[in-house]
C-alpha positions in Angstrom: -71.6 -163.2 15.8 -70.1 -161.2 12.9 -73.5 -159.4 12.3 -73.4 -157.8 15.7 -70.0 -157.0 15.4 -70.9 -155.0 12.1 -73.8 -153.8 14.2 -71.2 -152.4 16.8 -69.1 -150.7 14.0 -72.0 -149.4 12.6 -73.2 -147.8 15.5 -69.5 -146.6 16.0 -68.7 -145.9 12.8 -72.2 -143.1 13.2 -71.3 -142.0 16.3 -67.8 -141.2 16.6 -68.3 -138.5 13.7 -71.1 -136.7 15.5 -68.8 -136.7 18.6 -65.7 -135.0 16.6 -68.8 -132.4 15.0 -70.2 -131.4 18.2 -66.4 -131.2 19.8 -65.5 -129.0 17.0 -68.7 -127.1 17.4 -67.9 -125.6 21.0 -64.0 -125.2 20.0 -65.9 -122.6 17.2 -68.4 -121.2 19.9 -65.3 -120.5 22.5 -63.3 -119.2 19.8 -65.6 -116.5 18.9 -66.4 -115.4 22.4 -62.9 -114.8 23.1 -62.3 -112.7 19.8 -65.9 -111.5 20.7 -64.4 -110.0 24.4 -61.4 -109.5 22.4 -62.8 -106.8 20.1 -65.4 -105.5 21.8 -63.2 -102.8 23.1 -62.2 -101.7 20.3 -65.7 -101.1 18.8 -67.0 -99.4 21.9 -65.9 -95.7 23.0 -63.2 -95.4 25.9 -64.5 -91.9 28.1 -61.1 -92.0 29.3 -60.2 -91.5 25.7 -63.1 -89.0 25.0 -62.0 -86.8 27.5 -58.4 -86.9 26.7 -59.0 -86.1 23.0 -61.4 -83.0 24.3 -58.7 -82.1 26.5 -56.3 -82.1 24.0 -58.4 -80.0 21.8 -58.8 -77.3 24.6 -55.3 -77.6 25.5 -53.8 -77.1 21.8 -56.0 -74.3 21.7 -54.9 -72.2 24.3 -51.1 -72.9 23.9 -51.7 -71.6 19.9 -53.2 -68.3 21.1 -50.5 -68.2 23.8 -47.7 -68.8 21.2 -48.8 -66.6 18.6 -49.9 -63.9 21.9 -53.4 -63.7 20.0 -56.2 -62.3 21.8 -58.5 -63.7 20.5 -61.6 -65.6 21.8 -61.6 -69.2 20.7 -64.9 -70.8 20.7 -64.4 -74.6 20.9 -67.3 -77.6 20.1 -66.7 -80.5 22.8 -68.8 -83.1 21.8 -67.9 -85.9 24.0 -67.8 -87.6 26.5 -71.1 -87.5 27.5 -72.1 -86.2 30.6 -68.7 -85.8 31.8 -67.6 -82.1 32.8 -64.4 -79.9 32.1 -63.0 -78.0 35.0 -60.2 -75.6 35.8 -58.7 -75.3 39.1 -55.7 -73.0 40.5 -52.8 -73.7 41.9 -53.5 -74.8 45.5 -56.7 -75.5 45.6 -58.0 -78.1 47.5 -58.1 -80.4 44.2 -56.9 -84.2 44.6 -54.6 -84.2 41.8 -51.6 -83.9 42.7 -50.4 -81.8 39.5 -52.8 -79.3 40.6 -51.0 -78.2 43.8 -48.5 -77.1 41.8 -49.9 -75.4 38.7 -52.9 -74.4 37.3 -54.8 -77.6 35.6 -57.6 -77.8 33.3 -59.2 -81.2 33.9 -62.3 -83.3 32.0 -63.9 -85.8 35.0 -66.4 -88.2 35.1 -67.6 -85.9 38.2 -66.1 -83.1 40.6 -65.2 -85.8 42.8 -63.7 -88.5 40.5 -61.1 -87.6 38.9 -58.3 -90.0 38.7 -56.9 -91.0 35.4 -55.8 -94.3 37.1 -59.1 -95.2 37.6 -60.8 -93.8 34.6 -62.5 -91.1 35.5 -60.4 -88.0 34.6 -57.7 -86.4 33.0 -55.8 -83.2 34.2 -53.1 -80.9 32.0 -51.2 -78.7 34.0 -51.6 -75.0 32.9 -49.7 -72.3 34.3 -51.9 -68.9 32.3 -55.1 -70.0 33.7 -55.9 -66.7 35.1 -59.6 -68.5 37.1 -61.2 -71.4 38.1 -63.9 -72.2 36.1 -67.0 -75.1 35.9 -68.5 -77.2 36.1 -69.4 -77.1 32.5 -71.6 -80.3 31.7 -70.8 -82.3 28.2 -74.5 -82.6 26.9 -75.1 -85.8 25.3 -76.6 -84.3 22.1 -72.8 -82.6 21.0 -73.9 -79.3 21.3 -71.6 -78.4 24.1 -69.5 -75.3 23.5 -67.3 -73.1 25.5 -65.6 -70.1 24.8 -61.9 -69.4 25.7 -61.0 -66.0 26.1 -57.6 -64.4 26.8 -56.1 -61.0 28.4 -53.1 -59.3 28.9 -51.1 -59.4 32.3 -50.2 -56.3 33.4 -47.4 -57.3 35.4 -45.5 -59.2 33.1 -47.1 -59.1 29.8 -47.8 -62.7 29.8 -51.2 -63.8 28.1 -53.7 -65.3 30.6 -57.1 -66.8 30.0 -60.2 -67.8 31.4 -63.0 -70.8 30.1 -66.9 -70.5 30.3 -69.4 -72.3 29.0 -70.6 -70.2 25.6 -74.5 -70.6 25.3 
């Protein structure tokens, strides 16, 4: 009788180890999927993000030359994101965003149609000096898009005004 109890320990004494090892196991495995999801968005590119640093770039461009009333073209490398496009629409235009019936907006979209920074897929500034609507002009994947900002006098009231194409 007390051999098979042994026996029974034994086997219990064996197998409640490898239960706590495997438990422990798959806590470690869940516990780096969740930092796994956690991170990943940090290590991958946001286009939202993209397009608002491009935008940013264009932006601070033309309020510098508008400051300092340079006339100056301002060629400008926008090298992401990819396969996005950078627009410029006037004041009433038929444009969605709701900024844009208002003022002048220069906007980076995932396409002409979406364009909603809710959604992620586009950001709009509101620009009053944009003296045309421009684009599409296409982000190339390779970073080798380039456009060329150029400015002009207004007659009228002196103000600086300026228009965007695509420099090739």
């Amino acid at each position: 009788m007390k051999k098979e109890n042994q026996r029974k320990n034994k086997k219990g004494d064996f197998l409640m180890p490898k239960v706590l090892e495997i438990i422990l196991a798959v806590l470690w495995i869940v516990l780096l999927i969740v930092l796994g999801v956690k991170l990943l968005p940090l290590i991958l590119p946001n286009p939202l993000n993209e397009a608002k640093s491009s935008l940013d770039l264009i932006y601070s461009s033309i309020n510098n030359n508008i400051a300092q009333n340079k006339i100056e073209e301002t060629i400008l490398e926008i090298p992401n994101p990819a396969n996005w496009i950078i627009m410029g629409y006037n004041k009433n235009s038929n444009f969605l965003i709701s900024q844009c019936k208002t003022s002048s907006c220069i906007c980076v979209c995932k396409t002409q149609i979406e364009c909603d920074q809710s959604k992620n897929t586009g950001i709009c500034y509101a620009i009053d000096e944009l003296s045309s609507p421009f684009g599409p002009i296409v982000i190339k994947k390779d970073g080798t898009t380039f456009i060329k900002i150029s400015f002009n006098k207004n007659i009228e009231n002196d103000n600086l005004n300026f228009f965007i194409e695509e420099k090739k």
